[in-house]
Backbone bond lengths (Angstrom), bond angles and torsions (degrees), N, CA, C in turn:
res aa  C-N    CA-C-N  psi(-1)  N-CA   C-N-CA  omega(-1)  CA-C   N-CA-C  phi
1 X - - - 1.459 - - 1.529 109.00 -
2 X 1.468 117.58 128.03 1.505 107.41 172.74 0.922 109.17 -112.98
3 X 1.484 107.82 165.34 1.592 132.39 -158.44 0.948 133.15 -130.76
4 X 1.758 133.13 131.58 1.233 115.99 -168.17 1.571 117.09 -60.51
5 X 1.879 116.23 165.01 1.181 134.03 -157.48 1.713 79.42 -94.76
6 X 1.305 125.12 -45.11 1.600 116.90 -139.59 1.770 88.33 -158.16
7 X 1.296 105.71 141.22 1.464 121.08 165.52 1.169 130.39 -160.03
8 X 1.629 108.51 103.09 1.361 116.54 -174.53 1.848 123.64 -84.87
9 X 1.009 86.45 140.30 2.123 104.76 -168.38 1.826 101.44 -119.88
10 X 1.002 97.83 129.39 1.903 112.10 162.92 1.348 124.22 173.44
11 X 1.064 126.13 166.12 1.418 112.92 179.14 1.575 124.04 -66.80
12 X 1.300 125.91 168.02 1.818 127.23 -178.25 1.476 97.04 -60.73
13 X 1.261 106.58 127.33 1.507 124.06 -175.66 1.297 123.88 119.95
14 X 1.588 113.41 -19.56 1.541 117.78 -145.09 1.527 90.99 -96.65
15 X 0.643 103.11 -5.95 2.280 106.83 172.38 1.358 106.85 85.85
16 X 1.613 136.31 35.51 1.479 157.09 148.93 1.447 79.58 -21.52
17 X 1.190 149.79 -117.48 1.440 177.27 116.03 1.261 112.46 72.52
18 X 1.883 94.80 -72.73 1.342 88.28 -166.43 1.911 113.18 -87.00
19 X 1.626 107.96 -0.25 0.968 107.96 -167.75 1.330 107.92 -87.05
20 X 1.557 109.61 -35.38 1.131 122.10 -175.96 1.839 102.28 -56.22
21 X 1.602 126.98 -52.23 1.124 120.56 170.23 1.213 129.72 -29.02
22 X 1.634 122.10 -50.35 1.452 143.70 162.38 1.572 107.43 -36.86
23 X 0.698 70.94 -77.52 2.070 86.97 -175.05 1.378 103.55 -42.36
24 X 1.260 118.50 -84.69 1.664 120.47 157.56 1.592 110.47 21.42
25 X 2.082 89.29 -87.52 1.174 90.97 -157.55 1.295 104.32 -94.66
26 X 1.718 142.46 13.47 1.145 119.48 112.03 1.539 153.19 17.82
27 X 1.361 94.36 -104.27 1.001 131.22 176.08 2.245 109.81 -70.94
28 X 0.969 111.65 -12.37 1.561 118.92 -174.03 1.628 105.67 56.69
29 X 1.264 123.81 48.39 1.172 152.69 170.45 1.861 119.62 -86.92
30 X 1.402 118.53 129.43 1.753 122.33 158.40 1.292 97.56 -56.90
31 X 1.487 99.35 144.68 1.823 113.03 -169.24 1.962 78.84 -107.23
32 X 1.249 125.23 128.91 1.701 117.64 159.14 1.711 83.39 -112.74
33 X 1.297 90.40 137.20 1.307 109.91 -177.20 1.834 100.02 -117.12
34 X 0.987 130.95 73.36 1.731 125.14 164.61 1.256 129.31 -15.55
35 X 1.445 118.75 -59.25 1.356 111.13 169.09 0.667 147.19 -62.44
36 X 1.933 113.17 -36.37 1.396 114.37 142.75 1.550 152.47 -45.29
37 X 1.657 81.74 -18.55 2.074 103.19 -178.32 1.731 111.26 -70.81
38 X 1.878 88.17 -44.25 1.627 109.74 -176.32 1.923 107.87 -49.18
39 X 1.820 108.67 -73.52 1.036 117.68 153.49 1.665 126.84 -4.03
40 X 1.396 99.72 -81.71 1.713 99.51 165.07 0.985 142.59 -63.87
41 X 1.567 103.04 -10.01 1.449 118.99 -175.75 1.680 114.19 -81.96
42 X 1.537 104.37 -44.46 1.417 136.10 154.62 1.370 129.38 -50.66
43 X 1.411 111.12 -33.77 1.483 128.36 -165.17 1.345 134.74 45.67
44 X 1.684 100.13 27.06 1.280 108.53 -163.35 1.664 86.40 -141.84
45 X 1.734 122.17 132.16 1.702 117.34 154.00 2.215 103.64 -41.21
46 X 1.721 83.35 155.20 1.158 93.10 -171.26 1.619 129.99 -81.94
47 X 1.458 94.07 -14.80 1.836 109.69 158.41 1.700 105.05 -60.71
48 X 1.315 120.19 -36.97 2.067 111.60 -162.28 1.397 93.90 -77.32
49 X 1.768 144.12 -25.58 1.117 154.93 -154.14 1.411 106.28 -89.02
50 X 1.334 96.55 -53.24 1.698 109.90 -177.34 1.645 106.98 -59.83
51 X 1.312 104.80 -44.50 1.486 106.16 -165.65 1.877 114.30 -74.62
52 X 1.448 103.72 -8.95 1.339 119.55 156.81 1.594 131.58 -64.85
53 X 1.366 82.05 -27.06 2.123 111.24 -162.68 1.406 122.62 125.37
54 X 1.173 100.42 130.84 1.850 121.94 -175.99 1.528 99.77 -49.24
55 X 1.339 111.34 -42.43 1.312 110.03 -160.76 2.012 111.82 -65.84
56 X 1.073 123.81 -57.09 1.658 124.05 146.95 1.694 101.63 1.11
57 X 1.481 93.24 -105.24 1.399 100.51 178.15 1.553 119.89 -14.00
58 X 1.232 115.39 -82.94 1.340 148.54 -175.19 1.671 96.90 -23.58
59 X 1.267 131.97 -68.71 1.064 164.07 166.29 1.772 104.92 -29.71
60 X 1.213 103.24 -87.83 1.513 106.48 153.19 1.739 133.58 -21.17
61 X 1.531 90.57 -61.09 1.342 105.28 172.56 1.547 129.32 -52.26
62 X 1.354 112.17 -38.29 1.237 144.33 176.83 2.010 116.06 -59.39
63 X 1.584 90.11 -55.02 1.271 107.58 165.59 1.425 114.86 -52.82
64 X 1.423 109.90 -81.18 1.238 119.02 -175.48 1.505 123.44 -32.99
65 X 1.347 88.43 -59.68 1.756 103.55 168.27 1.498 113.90 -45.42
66 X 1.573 132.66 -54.43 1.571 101.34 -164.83 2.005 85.16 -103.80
67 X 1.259 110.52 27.21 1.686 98.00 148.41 1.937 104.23 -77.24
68 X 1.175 109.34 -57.02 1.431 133.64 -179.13 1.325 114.42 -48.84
69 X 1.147 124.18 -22.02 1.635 139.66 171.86 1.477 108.65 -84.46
70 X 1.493 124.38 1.65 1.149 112.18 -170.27 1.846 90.87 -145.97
71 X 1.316 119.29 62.47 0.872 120.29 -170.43 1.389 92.25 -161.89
72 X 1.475 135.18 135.41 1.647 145.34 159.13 1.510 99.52 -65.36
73 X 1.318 103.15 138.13 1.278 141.27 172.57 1.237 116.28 125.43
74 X 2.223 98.48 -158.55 1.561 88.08 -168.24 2.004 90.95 -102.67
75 X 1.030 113.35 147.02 1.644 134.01 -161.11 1.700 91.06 -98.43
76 X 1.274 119.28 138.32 1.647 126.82 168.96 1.894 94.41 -113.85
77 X 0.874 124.31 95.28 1.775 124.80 172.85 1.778 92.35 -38.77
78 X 1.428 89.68 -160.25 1.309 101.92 -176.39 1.756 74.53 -143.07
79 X 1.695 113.30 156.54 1.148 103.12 -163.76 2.247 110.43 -90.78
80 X 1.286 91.76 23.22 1.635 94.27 175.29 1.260 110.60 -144.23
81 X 1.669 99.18 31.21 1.809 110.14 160.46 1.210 99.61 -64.22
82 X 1.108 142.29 -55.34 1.515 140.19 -129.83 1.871 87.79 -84.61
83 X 1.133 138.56 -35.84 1.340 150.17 -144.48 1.815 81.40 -76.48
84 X 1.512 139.19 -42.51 1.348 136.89 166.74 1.298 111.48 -65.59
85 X 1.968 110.88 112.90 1.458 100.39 158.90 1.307 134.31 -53.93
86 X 1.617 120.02 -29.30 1.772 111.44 167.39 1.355 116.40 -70.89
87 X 1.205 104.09 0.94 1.831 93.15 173.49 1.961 97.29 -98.59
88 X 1.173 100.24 -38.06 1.674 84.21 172.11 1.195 110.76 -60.47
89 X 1.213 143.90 -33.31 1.233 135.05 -159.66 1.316 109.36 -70.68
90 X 1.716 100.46 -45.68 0.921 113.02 -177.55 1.875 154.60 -44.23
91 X 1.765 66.07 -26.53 1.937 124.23 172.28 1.381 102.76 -69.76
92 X 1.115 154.86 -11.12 1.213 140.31 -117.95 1.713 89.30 -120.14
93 X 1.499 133.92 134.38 1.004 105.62 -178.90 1.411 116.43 93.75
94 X 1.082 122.17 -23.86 2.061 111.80 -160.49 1.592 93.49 -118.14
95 X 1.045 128.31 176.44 1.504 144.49 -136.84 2.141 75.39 -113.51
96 X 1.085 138.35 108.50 1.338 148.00 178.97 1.776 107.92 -94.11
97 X 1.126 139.56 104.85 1.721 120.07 154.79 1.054 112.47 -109.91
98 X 1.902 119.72 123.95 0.892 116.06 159.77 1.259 137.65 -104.68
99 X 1.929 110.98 112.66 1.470 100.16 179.23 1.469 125.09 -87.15
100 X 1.815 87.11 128.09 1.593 97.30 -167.82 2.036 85.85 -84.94
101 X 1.468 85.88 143.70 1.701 108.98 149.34 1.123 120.86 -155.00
102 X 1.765 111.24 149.20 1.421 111.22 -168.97 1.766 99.85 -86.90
103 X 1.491 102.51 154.00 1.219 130.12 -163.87 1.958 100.60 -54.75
104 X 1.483 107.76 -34.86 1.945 85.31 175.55 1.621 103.94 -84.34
105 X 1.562 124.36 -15.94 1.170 93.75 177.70 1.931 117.25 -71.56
106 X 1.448 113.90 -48.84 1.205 96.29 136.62 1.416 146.75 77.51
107 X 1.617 89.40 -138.01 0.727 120.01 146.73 1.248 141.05 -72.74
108 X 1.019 117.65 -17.60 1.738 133.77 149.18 1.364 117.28 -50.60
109 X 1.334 115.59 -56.76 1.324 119.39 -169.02 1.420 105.75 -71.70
110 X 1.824 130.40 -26.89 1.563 130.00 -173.34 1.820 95.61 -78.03
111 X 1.580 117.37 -25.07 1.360 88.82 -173.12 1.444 92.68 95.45
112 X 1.244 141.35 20.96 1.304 152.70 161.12 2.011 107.53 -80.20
113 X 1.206 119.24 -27.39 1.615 97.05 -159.56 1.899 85.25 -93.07
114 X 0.696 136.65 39.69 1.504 135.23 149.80 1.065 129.25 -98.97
115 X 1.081 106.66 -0.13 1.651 123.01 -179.94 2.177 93.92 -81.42
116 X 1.585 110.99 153.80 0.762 95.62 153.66 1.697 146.68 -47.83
117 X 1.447 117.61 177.24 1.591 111.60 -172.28 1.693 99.72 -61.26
118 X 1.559 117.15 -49.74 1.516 125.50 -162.43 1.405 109.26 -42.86
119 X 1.530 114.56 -59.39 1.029 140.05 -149.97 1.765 103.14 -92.32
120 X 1.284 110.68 -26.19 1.642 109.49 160.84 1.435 121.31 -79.52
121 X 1.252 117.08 -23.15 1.320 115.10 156.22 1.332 139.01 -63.21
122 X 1.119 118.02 -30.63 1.016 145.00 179.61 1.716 111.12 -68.69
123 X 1.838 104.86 -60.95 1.407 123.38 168.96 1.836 106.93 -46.57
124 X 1.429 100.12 -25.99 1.645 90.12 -163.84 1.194 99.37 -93.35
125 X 1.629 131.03 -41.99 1.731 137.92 162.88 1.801 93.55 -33.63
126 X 1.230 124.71 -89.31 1.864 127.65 178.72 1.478 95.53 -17.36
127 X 0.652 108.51 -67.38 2.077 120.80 -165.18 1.295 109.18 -50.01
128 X 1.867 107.36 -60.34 1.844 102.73 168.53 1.267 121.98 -61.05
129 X 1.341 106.53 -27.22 1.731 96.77 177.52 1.454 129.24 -89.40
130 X 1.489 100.67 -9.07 1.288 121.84 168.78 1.752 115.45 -77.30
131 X 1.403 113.15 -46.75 1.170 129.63 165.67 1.890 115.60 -46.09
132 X 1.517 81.15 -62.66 1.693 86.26 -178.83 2.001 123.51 -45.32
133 X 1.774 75.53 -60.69 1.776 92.40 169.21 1.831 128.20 -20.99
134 X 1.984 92.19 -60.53 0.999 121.00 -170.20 1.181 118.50 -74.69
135 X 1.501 115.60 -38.75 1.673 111.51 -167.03 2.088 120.64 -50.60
136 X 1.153 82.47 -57.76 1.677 87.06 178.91 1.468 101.46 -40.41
137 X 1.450 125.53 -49.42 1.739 106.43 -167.00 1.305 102.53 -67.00
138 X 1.545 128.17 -36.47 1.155 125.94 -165.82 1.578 114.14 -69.54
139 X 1.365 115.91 -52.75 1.632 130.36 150.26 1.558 96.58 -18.86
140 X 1.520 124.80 -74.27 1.282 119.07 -168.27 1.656 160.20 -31.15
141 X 2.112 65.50 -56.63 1.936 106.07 170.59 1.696 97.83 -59.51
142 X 1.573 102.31 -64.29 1.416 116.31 -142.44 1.859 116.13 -69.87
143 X 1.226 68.81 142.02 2.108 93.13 -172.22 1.333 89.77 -65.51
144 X 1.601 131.18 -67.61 1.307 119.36 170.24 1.229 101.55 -154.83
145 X 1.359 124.51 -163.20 1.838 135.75 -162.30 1.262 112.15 -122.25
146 X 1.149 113.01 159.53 1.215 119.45 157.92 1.661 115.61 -139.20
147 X 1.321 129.53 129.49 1.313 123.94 -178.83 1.286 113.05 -89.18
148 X 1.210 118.91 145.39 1.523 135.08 -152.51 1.175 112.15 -109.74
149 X 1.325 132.21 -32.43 1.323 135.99 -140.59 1.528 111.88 -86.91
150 X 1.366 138.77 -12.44 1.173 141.78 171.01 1.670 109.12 -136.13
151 X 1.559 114.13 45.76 1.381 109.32 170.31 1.730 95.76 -137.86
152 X 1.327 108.20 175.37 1.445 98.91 166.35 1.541 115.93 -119.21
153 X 1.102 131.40 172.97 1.268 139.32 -165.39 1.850 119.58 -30.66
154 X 1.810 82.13 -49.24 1.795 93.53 -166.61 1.588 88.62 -63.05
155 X 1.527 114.97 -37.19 1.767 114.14 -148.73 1.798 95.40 -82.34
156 X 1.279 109.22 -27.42 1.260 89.18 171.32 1.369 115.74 -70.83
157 X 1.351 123.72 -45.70 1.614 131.65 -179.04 1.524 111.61 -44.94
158 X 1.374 102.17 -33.85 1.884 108.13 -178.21 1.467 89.57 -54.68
159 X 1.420 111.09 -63.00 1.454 115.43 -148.86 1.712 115.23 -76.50
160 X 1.236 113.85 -9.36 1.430 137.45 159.16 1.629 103.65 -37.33
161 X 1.826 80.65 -81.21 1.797 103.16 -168.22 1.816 104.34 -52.70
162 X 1.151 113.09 -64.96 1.411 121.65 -172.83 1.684 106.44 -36.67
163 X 1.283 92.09 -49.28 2.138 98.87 -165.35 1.645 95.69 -65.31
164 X 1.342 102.04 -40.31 1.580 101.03 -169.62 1.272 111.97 -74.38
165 X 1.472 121.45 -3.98 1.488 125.62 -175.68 1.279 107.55 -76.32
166 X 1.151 100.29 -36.83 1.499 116.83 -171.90 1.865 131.64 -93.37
167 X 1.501 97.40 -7.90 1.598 124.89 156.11 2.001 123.32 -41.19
């Protein structure tokens, strides 16, 4: 059975995606991208799914994910893999990074603080409680961290590869 090289975990915003791309091609690594698998798997973007019920998704997500756990390269989670105990389990063992970011960066990075004030508040309340929820699993999985919030994509990806060199 092969196994991913690298698998990044954090909440929506934390640059799973684009960092994971970096690293990738880095490293001369398969990029599995999760959300995108879910998406196709669904055949529907992941906002029309949600607005059906979390639970769909969730389900999907789950799947995809420990298909994606058993595949070489670098892995992008989806950011409510970790919320499935067989996907933690699944974790157990594999090279974990978790990029932490705080909830306004964020939301910064989705293109969320353009929303009015009401409605960004609100996005950022979802986010802390989403954040909060999440951290301990993510704490759990992860081999170690990297903080996000004042680097950019490539500089986090440097610091990806480097930390993980040294794992």
């Amino acid at each position: 059975m092969s196994r991913p090289d690298l698998v990044l975990v954090g909440i929506p915003g934390s640059g799973k995606s684009t960092v994971a791309a970096f690293v990738a091609q880095s490293l001369g690594l398969p990029l599995v991208e999760v959300d995108d698998l879910v998406e196709e798997r669904l055949g529907a973007p992941a906002g029309e799914v949600f607005a059906g019920g979390e639970a769909a998704y969730r389900e999907a997500e789950q799947e995809v994910s420990l298909a994606a756990l058993q595949r070489r390269g670098v892995v992008a989670l989806g950011s409510g893999a970790v919320d499935s105990a067989a996907v933690r389990e699944a974790l157990d063992g594999l090279r974990v990074v978790w990029l932490r970011a705080s909830v306004a960066t964020a939301t910064r990075r989705l293109g969320m603080n353009s929303f009015g004030m009401d409605a960004l508040v609100a996005i950022r309340n979802r986010m802390d409680a989403l954040l909060a929820e999440r951290a301990p699993c993510y704490a759990a999985v992860a081999t170690f961290a990297v903080d996000t919030d004042r680097l950019s994509a490539a500089q986090v990806a440097s610091a990806v590869v480097d930390q993980g060199a040294e794992q």
